[in-house]
C-alpha positions in Angstrom: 0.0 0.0 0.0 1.6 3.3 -1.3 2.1 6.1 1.4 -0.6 8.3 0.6 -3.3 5.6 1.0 -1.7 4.3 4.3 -2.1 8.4 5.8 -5.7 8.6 4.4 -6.5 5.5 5.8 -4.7 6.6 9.3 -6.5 9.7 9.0 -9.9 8.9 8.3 -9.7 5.9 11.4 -8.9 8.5 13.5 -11.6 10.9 13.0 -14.2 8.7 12.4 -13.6 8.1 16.1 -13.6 11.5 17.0 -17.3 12.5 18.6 -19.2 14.5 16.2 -20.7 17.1 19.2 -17.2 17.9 19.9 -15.2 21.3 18.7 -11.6 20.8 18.8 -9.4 24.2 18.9 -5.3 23.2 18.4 -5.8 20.1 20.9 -2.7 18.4 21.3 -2.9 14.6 20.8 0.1 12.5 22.1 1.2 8.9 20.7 -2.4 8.3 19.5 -1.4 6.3 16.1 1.2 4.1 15.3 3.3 6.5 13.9 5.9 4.3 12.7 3.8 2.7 10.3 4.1 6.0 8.4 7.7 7.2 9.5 7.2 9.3 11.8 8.7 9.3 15.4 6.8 8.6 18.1 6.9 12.1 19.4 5.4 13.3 16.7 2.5 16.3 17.5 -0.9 16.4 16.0 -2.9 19.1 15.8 -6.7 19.3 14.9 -9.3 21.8 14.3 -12.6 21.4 13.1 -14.1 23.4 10.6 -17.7 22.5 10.6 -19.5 19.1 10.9 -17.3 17.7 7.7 -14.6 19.6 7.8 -11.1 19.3 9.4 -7.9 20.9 9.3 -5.2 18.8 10.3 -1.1 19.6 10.8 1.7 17.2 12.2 4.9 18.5 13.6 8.2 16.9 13.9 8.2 17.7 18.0 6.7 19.7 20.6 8.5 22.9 19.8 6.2 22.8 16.3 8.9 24.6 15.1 9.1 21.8 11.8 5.8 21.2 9.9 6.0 18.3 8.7 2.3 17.9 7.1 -1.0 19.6 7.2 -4.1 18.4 5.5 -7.6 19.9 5.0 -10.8 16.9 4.2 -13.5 19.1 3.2 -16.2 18.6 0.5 -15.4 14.9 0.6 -11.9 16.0 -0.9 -8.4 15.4 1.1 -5.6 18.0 0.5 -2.7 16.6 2.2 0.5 19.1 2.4 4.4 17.4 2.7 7.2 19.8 4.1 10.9 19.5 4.6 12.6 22.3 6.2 9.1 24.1 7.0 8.9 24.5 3.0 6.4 23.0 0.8 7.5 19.8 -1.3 4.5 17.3 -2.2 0.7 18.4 -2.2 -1.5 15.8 -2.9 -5.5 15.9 -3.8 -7.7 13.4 -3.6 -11.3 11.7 -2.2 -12.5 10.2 0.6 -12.4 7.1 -1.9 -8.3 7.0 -2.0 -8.8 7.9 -5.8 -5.7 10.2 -6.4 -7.2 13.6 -8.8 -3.9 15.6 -8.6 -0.3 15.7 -7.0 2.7 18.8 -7.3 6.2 18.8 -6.0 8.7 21.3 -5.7 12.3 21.4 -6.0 14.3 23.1 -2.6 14.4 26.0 -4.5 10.8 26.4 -4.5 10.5 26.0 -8.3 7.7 24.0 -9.5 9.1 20.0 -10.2 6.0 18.4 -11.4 2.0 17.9 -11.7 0.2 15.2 -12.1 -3.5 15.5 -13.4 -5.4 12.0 -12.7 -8.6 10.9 -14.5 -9.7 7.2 -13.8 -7.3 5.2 -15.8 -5.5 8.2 -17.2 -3.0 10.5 -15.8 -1.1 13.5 -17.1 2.4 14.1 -15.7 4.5 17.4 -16.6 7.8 17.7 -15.0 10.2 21.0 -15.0 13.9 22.0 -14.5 14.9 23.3 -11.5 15.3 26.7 -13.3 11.4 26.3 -14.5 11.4 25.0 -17.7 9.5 22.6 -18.6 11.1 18.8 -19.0 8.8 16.2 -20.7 4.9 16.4 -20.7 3.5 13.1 -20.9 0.5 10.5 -20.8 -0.1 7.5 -18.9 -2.8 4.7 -19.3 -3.2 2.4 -16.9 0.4 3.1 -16.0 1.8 3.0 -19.4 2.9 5.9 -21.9 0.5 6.6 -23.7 -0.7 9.5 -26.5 1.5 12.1 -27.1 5.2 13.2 -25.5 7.3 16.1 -25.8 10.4 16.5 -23.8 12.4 19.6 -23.8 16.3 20.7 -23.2 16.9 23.2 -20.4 16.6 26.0 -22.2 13.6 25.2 -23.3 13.8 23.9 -26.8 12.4 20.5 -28.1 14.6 17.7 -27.8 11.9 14.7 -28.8 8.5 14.3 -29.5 6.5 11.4 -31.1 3.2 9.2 -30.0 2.8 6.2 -27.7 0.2 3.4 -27.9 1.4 1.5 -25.1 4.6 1.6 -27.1 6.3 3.9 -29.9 4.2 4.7 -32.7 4.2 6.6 -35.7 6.5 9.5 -36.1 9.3 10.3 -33.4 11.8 13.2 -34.2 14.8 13.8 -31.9 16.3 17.7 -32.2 19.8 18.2 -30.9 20.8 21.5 -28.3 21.2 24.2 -31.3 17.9 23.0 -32.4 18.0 21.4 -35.6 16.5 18.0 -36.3 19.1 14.7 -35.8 17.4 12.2 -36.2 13.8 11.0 -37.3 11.8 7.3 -36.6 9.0 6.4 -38.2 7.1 3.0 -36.1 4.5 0.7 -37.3 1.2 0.3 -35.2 3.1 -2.9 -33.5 5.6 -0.5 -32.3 8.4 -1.8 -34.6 10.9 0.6 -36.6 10.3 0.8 -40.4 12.4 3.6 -41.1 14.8 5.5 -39.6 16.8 8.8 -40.7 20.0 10.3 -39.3 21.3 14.2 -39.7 24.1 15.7 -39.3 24.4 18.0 -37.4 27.6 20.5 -37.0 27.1 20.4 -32.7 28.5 17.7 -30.8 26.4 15.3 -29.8 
């Protein structure tokens, strides 16, 4: 079971058993979880507030100072957005619903710049990662956890360095561009992902 269902799952044991009548203001909750099981240490605060009947805001700190967040999460509307931090600075945010069905997650780089985001739609899912200086790295399509439709991947300085289609596999027409830009090589792939024809360019840049 991957991390993020094993927290839901954690978090939604626990507040099912909190009492409904109840309104809890930044109460302090000691050793009430297992928290190895999600590696955590055992002295490990947890802070909750309630919102309203079904909502609750939720934020785990590395120790009693609560001087390192290490996660907050809001469930409200039947949606969970769950918050990871390292170094009080936001890394992973994940979205998803009360089902464990994953919509969206983002991470960050320690430089704060934007690493990735993943879109998720039942058996699809759209992932578009960047550089640490922004730019965009590859956009891509998975179904059911396979590549899938079309994928672009860039250089750092933002200029194509492939694109092409996948059906489970390589099809169709792939080009591959070198750093100055110009086109290097080109592949051409038969709907059972085998090459029929393939074309090399020269190119003056070192490659």
């Amino acid at each position: 079971m991957s991390f993020l269902k094993i927290y839901i799952l954690i978090l939604l044991v626990f507040i099912v058993n909190i009492t409904f009548s109840q309104v809890i203001k930044k109460t302090t909750i000691l050793d009430t979880i297992n928290v190895s099981s999600i590696a955590f240490k055992e002295d490990t605060i947890y802070h909750i507030k309630r919102l309203n009947i079904s909502s609750y805001y939720w934020e785990i700190y590395k120790d009693n100072s609560k001087k390192e967040l290490l996660s907050s999460n809001v469930i409200k509307d039947n949606l969970i957005f769950l918050n990871i931090y390292y170094n009080n600075k936001i890394r992973t945010k994940y979205v998803s619903n009360l089902k464990e069905d994953l919509l969206l997650r983002e991470d960050w780089y320690e430089n704060e710049q934007f690493k990735m985001k993943c879109d998720y739609s039942s058996s699809y899912y759209k992932d578009t990662a960047y550089y640490s200086n922004g730019k965009i790295w590859f956009i891509c399509v998975y179904k059911y956890g396979i590549l899938y439709d079309n994928y672009l991947e860039y250089y750092k300085n933002g200029d194509i360095k492939e694109r092409g289609n996948y059906n489970f596999c390589k099809v169709g027409i792939w080009e591959y561009f070198s750093k100055s830009g110009n086109l290097k090589k080109k592949e051409i792939f038969d709907d059972n992902c085998k090459i029929i024809k393939s074309e090399i360019y020269n190119d003056i840049e070192s490659q």
